[in-house]
C-alpha positions as MATLAB code, in Angstrom:
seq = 'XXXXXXXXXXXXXXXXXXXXXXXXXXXXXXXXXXXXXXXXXXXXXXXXXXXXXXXXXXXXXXXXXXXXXXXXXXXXXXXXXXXXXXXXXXXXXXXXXXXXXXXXXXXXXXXXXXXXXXXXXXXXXXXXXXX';
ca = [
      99.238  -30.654   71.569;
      98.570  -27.891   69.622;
      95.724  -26.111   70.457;
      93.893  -24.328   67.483;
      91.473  -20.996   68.059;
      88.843  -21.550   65.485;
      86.365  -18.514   64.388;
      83.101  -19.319   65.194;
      80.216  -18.851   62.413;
      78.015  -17.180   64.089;
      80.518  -14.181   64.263;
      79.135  -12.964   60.626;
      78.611   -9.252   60.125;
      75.639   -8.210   62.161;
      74.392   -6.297   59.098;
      73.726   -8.813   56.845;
      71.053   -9.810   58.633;
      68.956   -6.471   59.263;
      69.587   -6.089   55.267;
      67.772   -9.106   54.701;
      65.041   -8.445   56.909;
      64.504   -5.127   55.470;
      64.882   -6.797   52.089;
      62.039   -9.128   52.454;
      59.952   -6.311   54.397;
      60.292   -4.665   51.259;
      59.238   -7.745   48.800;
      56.244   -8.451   51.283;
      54.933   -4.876   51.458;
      55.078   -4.726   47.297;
      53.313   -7.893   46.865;
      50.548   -7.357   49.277;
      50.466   -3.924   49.514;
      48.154   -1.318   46.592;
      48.381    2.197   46.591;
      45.061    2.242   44.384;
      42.626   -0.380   43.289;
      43.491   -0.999   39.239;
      40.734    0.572   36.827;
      38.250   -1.525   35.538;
      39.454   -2.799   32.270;
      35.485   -2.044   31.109;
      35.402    1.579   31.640;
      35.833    4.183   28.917;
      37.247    7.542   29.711;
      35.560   10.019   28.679;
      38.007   12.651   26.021;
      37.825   16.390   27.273;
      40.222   16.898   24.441;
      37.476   18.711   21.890;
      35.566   20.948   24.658;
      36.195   24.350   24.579;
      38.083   25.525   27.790;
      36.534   28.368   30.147;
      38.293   29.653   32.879;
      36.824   29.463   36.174;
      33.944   32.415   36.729;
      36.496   33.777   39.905;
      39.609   34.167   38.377;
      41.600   37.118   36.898;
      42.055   36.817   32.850;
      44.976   38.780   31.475;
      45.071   38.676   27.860;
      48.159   38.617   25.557;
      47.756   42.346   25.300;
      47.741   42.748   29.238;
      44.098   43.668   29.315;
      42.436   42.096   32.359;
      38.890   40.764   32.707;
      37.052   39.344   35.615;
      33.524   36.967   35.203;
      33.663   38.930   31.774;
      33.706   42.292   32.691;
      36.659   44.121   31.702;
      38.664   45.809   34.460;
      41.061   49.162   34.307;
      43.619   47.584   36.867;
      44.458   44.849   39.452;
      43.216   47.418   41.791;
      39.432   46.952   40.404;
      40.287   43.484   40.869;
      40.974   43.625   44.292;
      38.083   46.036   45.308;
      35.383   43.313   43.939;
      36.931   40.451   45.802;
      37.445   42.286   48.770;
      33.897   42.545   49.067;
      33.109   39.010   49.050;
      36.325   37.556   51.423;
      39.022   39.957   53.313;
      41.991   37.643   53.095;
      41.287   36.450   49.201;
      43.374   34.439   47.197;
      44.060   35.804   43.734;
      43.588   33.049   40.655;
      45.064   33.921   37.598;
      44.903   32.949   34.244;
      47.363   34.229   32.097;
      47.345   34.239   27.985;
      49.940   32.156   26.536;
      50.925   35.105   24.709;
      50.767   37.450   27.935;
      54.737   39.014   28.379;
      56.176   37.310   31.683;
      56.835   40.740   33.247;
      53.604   41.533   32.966;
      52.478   38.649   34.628;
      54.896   39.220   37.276;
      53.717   43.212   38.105;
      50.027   41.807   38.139;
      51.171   39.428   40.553;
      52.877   42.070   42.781;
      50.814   44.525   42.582;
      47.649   42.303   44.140;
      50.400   40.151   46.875;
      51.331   44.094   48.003;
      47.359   44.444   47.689;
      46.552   41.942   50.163;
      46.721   38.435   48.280;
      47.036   35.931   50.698;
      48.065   33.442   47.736;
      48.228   33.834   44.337;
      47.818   30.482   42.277;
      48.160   30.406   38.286;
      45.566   28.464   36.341;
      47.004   26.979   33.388;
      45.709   23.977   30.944;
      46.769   20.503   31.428;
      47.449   17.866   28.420;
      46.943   14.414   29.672;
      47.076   12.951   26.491;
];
């Protein structure tokens, strides 16, 4: 008689089945599973794209011609800047809203000049399009 070694079945690649496990983890988790509720279909967003834009009253403007103003007041240098904020909170952070026009170097030696000033964080204000 001849005697025959068969492979079994059950030695399938062990793999296979964590892949499928995951796989359907995944399927469950996307079906029942919301990040966010969905907006009601009845609400009308309101269109901020006609209102004039202001910058916030506590940031630093510097124009297109490098001029810098502060809650309207014009200011001689980032220094002036940094002597009115000082006052209110030691370890500020500097918000800046640059012209369009405004040269990027001189954006960049505003932005040193108040970091070596003491500018915990400087952030840029800019305007976002969401249409």
């Amino acid at each position: 008689m001849l005697s025959r070694t068969r492979k079994s079945k059950s030695q399938r690649e062990p793999t296979i089945a964590l892949i499928n496990v995951v796989f359907l983890m995944l399927v469950f988790f996307m079906v029942a599973g919301s990040l966010a509720p969905a907006l009601d279909p009845a609400v009308r967003l309101v269109k901020a794209a006609d209102l004039d834009a202001s910058p916030p009253p506590d940031a630093l403007v510097i124009r297109a011609d490098g001029t810098l103003s502060f809650r309207g007041a014009e200011l001689t240098s980032p220094e002036a800047y940094v002597r009115i904020v000082r006052e209110e909170d030691a370890a500020f952070t500097a918000r800046l809203v640059p012209d369009r026009g405004l040269p990027a170097t001189r954006l960049i030696a505003v932005a040193k000049t108040l970091r070596q000033l003491g500018a915990a964080r400087i952030l840029l204000l800019s305007e976002r399009n969401l249409s």
